[in-house]
C-alpha positions in Angstrom: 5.7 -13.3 4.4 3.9 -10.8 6.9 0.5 -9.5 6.5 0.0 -5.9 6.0 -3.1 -3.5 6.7 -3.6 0.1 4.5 -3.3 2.8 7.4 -4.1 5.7 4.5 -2.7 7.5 2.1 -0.7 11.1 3.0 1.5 13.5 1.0 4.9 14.4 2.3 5.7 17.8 2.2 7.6 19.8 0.6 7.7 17.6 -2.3 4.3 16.8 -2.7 5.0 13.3 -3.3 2.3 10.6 -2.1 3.3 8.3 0.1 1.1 4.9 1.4 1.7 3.6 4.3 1.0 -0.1 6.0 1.8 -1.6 9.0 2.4 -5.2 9.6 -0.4 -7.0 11.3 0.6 -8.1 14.9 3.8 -6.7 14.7 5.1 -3.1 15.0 6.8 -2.2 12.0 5.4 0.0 9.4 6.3 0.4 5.5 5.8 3.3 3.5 5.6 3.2 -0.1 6.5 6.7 -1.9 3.7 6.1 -5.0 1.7 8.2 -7.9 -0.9 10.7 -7.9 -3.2 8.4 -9.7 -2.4 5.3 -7.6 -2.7 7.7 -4.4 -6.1 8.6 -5.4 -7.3 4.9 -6.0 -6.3 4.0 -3.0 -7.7 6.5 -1.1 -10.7 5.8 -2.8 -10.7 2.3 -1.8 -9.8 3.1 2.0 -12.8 5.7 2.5 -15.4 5.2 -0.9 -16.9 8.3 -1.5 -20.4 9.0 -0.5 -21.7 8.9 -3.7 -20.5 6.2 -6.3 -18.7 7.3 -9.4 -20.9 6.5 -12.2 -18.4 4.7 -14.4 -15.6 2.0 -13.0 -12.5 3.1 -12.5 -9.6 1.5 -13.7 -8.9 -0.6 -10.5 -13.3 -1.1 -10.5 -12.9 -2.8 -14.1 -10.0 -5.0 -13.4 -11.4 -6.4 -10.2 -14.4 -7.0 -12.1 -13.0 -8.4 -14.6 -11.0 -10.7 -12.7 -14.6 -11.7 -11.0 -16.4 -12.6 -14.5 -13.3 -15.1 -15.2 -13.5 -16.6 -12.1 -9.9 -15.8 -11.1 -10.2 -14.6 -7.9 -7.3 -11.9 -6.6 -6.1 -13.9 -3.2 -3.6 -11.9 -2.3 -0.7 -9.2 -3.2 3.2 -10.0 -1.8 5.2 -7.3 -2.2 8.5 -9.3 -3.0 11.0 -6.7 -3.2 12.7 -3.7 -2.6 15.8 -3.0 -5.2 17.6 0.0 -6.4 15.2 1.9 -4.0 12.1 0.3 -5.7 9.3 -1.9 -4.5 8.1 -5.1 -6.6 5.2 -6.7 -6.0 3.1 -9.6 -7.3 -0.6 -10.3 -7.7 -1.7 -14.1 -6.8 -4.9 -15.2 -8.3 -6.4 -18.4 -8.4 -4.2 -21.6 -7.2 -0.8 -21.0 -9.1 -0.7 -17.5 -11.4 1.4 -14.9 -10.2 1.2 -11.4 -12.0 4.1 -8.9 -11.5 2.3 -5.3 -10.2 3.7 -1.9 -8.9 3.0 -2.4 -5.0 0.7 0.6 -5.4 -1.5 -0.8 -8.3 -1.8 -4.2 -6.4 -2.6 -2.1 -2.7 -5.7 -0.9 -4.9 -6.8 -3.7 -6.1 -6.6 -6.1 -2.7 -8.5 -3.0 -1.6 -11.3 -3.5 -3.7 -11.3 -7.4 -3.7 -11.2 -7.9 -0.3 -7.7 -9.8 -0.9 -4.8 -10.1 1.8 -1.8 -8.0 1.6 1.6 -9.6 2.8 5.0 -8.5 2.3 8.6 -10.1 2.6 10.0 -10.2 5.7 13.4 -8.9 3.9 11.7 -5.9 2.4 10.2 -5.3 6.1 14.0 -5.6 7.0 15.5 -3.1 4.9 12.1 -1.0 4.6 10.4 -1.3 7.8 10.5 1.5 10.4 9.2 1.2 14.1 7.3 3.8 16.0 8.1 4.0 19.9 5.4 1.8 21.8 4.2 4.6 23.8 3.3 6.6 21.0 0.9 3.7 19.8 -2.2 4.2 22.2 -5.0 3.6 19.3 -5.8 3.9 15.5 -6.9 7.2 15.8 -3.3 7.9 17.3 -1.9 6.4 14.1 -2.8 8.9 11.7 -1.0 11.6 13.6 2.0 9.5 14.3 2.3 9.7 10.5 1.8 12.5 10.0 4.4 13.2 12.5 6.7 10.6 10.9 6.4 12.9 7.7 7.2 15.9 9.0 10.6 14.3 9.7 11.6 12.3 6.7 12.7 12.6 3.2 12.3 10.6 0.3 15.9 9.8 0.5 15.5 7.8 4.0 13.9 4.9 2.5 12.9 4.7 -1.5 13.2 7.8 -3.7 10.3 9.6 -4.7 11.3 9.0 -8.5 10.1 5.6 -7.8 6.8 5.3 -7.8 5.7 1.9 -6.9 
């Protein structure tokens, strides 16, 4: 497994179809995930919480809670797999249970919980696209490289956008 960071959260155009976007920590390869409005939003959210607080938790606020009050903390997500153009993933909390999650769901919730986010080195394999070194100055750099990188690709390039993860 390789960890992952959240660079953001963009929407590819023409389609309109969000896309989340991580890149693997100390390496060079990054991995989008075509996902959800709704996912898109909560992830967002996490990446850059508004100024001021919503005044009721949100669905990814109440099941991070909960998982507080039972004492099961989220450790980390693995995102396992990548079949029939989509992406599995798995929630590990505690010592031992694993939870199946769409990768986007589980992005939200290590988000919020602080939790690690790691991905097969397979999926990285088959997923994972590189962005010319020179093009890589600093993380300011990175959000136009992507945007740049979506300007140029299609859902069909990786996973379809009738798979939201």
């Amino acid at each position: 497994m390789k960890d992952l960071n959240v660079v953001g959260v963009r929407v590819e155009l023409p389609s309109n179809q969000p896309i989340v976007l991580l890149k693997e920590d100390n390496g060079e390869r990054y991995l989008p995930i075509w996902i959800g409005p709704a996912e898109a939003t909560a992830i967002a959210i996490a990446c850059d919480p508004p100024e001021r607080p919503v005044s009721r938790p949100l669905t990814h606020d109440l099941f991070t809670d909960v998982l507080k009050q039972l004492d099961a903390p989220l450790r980390k997500v693995e995102i396992t797999e990548l079949s029939d153009n989509v992406f599995y993933a798995e929630l590990v909390l505690g010592d031992k249970l694993r939870i199946s999650a769409r990768p986007s769901d589980a992005i939200a919730l290590a988000l919020r919980a602080g939790a690690g986010i790691c991905c097969a080195e397979e999926v990285l394999e088959e997923a994972g696209i590189l962005i010319p070194a020179d093009q890589k100055d600093d993380r300011e750099n990175e959000v136009e490289q992507f945007r740049e990188f979506l300007d140029n690709i299609s859902p069909e390039d990786f996973a379809g956008p009738n798979t939201a993860s």
